[in-house]
N, C-alpha and C positions, 0 to 999 in steps of 0.2 A: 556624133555621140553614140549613135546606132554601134556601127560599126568598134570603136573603142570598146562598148558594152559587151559585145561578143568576143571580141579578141579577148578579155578581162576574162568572162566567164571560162571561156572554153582554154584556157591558160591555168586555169584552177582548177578545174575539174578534170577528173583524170582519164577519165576514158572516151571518147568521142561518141562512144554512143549514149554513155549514159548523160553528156552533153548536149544531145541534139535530143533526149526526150523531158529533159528538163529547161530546157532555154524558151520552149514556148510555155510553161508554166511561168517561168521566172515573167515573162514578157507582159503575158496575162495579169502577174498581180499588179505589177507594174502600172499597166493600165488602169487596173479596176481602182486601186489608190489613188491616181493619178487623176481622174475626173475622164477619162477615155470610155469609159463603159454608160456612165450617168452622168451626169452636171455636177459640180464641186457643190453650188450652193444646193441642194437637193439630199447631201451627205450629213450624218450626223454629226455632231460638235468634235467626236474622236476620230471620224474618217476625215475630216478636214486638218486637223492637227496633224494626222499621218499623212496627208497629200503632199506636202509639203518636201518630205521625201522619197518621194518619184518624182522620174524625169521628164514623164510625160506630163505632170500638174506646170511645168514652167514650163511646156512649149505650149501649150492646152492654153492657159492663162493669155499668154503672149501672144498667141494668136487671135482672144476674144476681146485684147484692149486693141488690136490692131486693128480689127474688122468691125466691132462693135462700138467700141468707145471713139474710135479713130485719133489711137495713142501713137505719136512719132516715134521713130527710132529710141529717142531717150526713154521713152517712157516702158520701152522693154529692154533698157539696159544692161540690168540686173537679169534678166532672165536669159536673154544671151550670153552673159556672163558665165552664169550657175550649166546653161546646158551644153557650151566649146567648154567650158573649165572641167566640168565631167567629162567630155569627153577626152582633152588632153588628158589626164590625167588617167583613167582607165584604158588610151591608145596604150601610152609608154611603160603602164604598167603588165598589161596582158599583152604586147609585142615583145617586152623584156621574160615575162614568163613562158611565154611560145620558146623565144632562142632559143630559151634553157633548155624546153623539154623536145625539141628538134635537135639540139647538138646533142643528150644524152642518144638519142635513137641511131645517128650516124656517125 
């Protein structure tokens, strides 16, 4: 999903530098949403409604039912789901917009 994420970003954005100083921003809010910086439940009623999309609130989640509650595989299905289905889906998307802006350069 990582990897998808960044091939996405830096497939949109057009310069690579102005790529590589915005993608540890991007990263960061990502996180701070996401429950990576503090604890989800610790967040207020509106930052947990926006956790929900970041990608790091369903690997975060999925990893606290796994080790905390001792959730089986099923029980983080959906969250596997939400974080390979992001990622396929931003690989093919920011692999398809790289071709394009590599074949215009050559």
């Amino acid at each position: 999903m990582c990897v998808g994420l960044m091939a996405f970003l830096y497939g949109f954005i057009r310069s690579e530098r102005v790529a590589d100083a915005m993608l540890p921003v991007v990263i960061i809010v990502l996180c701070v949403f996401g429950g990576a910086m503090f604890p989800y439940e610790v967040m207020s009623p509106a930052m947990q409604k926006a956790a929900v999309y970041s990608p790091a609130f369903w690997v975060i989640d999925g990893l606290k039912r796994i080790a905390i509650e001792k959730t089986g595989w099923g029980g983080v299905a959906p969250h596997l789901a939400i974080v390979y289905g992001l990622g396929a889906v931003t690989s093919f998307a920011g692999a398809a917009k790289l071709r394009g802006k590599l074949a215009g350069k050559g």
